[in-house]
C-alpha positions in Angstrom: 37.0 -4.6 7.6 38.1 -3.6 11.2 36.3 -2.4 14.1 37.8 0.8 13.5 36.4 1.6 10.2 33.3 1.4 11.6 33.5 3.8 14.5 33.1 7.9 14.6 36.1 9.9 15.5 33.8 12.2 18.0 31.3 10.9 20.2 28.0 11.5 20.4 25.6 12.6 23.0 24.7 9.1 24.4 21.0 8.6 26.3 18.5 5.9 26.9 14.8 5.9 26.4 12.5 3.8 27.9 10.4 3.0 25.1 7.8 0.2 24.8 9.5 -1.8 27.6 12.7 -1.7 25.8 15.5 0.4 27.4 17.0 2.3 23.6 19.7 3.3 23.3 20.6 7.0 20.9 23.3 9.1 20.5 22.9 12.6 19.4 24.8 14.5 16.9 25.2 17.8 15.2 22.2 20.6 14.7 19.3 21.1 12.2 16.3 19.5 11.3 16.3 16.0 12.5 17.0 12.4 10.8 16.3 9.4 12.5 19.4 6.7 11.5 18.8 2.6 11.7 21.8 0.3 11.6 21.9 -3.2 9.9 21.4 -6.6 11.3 24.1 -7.3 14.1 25.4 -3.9 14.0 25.0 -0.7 15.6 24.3 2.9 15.2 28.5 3.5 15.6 28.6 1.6 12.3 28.3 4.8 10.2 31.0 6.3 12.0 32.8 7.3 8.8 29.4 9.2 7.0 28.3 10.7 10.6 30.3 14.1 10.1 28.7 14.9 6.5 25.0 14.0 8.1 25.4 15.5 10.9 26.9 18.9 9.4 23.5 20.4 8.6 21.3 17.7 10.9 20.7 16.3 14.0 21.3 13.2 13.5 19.9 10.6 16.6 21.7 7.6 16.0 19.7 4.8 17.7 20.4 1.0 18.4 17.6 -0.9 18.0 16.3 -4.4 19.8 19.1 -6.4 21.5 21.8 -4.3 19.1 24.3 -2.6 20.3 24.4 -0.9 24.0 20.4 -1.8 23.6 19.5 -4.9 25.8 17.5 -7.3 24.3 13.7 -8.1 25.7 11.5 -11.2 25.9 9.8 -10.6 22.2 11.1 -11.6 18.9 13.2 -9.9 16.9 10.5 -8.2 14.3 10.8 -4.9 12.2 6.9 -3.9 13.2 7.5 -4.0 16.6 11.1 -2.2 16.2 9.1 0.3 13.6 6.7 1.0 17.0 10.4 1.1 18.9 11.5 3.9 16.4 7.9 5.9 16.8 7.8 5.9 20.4 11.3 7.3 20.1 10.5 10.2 17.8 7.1 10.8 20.3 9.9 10.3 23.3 12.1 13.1 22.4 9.1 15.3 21.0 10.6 15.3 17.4 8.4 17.2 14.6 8.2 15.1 11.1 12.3 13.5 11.4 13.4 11.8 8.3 13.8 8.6 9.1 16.9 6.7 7.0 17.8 3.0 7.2 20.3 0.5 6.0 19.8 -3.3 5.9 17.2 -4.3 8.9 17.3 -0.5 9.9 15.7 0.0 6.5 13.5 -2.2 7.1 12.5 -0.9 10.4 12.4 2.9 8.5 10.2 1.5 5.8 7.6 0.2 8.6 7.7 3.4 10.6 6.7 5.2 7.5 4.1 2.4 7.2 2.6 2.2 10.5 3.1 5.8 11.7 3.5 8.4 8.7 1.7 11.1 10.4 5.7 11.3 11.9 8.1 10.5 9.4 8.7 13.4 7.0 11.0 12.1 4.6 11.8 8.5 4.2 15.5 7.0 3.1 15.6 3.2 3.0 18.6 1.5 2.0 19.5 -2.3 0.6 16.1 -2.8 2.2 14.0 -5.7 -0.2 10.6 -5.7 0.6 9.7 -9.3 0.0 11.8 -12.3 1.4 11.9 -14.0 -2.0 13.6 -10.6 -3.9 17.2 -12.0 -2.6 19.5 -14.6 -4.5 18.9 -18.0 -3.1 22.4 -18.6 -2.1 22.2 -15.9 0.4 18.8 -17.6 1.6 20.6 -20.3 2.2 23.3 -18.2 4.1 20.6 -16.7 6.0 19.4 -20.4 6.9 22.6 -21.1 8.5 22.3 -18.0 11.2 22.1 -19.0 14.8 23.3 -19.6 17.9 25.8 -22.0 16.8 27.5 -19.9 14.3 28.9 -17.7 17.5 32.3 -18.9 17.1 33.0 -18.5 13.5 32.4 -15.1 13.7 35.0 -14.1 16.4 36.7 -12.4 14.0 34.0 -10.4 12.4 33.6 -6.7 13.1 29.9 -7.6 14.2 31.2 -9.5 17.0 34.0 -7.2 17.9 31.4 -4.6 18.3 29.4 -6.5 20.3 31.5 -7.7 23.1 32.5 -4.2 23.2 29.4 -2.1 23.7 26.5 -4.7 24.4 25.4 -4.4 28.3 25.5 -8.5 28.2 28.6 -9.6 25.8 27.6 -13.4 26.4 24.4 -12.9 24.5 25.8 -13.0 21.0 24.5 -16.8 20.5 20.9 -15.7 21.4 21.0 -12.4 19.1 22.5 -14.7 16.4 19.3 -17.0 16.8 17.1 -14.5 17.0 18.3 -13.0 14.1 18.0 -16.4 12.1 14.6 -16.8 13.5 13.8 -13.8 12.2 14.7 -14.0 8.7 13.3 -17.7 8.3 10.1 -15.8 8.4 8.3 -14.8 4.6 7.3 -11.5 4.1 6.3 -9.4 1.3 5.6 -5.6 2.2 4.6 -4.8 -1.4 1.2 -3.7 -1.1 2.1 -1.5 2.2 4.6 -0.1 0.1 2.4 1.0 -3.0 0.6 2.8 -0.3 3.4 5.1 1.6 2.3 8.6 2.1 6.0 9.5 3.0 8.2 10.9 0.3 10.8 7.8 -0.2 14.5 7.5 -1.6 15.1 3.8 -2.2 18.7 3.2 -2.4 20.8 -0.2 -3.3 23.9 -1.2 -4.2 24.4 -2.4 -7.8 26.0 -5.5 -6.5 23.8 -5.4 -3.3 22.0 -8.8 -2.1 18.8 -8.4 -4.2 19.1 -7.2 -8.1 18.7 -4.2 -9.1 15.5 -4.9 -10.5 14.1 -5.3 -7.3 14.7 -1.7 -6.1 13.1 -0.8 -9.5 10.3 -2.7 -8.9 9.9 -1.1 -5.5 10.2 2.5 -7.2 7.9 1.6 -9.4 5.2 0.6 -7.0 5.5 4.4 -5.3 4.8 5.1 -9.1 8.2 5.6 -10.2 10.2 4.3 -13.9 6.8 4.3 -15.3 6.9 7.4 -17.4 9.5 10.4 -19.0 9.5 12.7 -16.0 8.8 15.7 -17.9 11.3 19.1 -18.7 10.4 20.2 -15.6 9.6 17.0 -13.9 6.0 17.6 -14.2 5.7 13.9 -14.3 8.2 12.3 -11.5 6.6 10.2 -9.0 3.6 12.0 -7.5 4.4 11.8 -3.5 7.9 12.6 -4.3 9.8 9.3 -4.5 12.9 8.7 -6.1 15.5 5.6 -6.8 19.4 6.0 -6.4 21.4 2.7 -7.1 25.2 3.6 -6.4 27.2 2.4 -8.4 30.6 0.1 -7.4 29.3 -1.2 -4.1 27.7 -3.8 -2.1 25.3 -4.7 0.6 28.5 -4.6 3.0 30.0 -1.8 2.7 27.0 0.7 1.3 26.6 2.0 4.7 30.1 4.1 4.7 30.0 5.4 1.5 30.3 9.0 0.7 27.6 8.6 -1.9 24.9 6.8 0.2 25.5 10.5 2.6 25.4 12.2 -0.3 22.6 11.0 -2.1 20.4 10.8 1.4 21.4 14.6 2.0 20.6 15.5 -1.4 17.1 13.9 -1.4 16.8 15.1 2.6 17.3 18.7 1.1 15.1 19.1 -1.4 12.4 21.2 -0.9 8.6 19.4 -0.5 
């Protein structure tokens, strides 16, 4: 994968926001009702360069960098989706949005699923993406990947386009190794979201990879706590999910490259659309 593949062919409208002492950074792009889009660990926003033209053809899409990502300077406070979920809120409040959809991928799905959490009464429609909700839903061998992030990695990933982007956009280049152990710290940490999940207000699409780095089963699982795959839905869908959930695994794909599919756009703009 190259640098390139990851980057839009037009740029965006490019601002900060000084938001909860951290100095976010968003790009701005097309018209319509607006959708909120969160980038995976160690990326950015430019990562879904390639799906930014179908979004943004009937939404404004405000592509934002989160914590220490991107042209976003990191801050003196751990890497952690609640606090980058607040981030993403203050945002929406910042720019005097009304109800965005917020959509997520990776760590940005996460962060989506926790701003639906902590602050529904401004999320309208909620998209979250190769986003497990518990720590223990991914295979072990990637756990033990995940084990090996930090600072000292820095130099194997010279090549990566993670790295390439960084020394490219980030305001300090030389902080990779601190973003990397920040980023290991990070996902050392357990979590299971379950509970906060069975409780989202939000209408949810929960989107995975068939080959992503949990099962499928978990994504199941997770529809099935917003009352989803528990019943026929009904000739008229009398009986799908009662706040308006829905499950999409895509099929030929993986955690890595989900992101610039057509059919992640797709399916978020057809679940985006639908009428409440």
């Amino acid at each position: 994968m190259t640098a390139t593949e990851w980057t839009a062919e037009t740029a965006g409208s490019g601002r900060y926001a000084e938001v909860n002492g951290v100095n976010l950074y968003y790009e701005t792009y097309g018209t319509g009702s607006p959708m909120v889009l969160l980038h995976g660990g160690l990326g950015s926003g430019e990562m879904f360069g390639p799906i930014i033209p179908a979004l943004a053809d009937h939404h404004q899409v405000i592509l934002v960098d989160l914590q220490g990502h991107g042209r976003t300077a990191d801050v003196d406070r751990p890497l952690d989706i609640r606090l980058m979920a607040d981030d993403v809120a203050a945002l929406i409040d910042h720019l005097g949005l009304r109800k965005p959809a917020v959509v997520g991928y990776s760590l940005g799905g996460g962060v989506a699923l926790l701003v639906a959490i902590r602050h529904p009464e401004k999320v309208g429609r909620l998209v979250a993406a190769s986003a497990h909700v518990s720590r223990d839903a991914i295979y072990p061998e990637m756990l033990q990947q995940q084990g090996q992030v930090s600072g000292a990695a820095a130099e194997f990933m010279k090549d990566t386009p993670m790295y390439e982007l960084y020394q490219r956009v980030a305001p300090h280049p030389e902080h990779f190794p601190k973003l990397l152990d920040k980023i290991g710290e990070a996902m050392a940490q357990d979590f299971d979201f379950s509970e906060d999940v069975r409780g989202l207000q939000v209408p949810t699409l929960v989107v995975a990879a068939d080959a992503d780095m949990a099962p499928p089963s978990h994504y199941v699982e997770v529809f099935k706590l917003l009352d989803g795959g528990l019943r026929d839905g009904g000739w008229q869908g009398e009986a799908r999910p009662k706040g308006g959930h829905a499950l999409a695994i895509l099929p030929g794909l993986t955690h890595y490259d989900i992101f610039l599919s057509p059919l992640f756009a797709a399916v978020t703009l057809a679940f985006l659309d639908q009428e409440s």
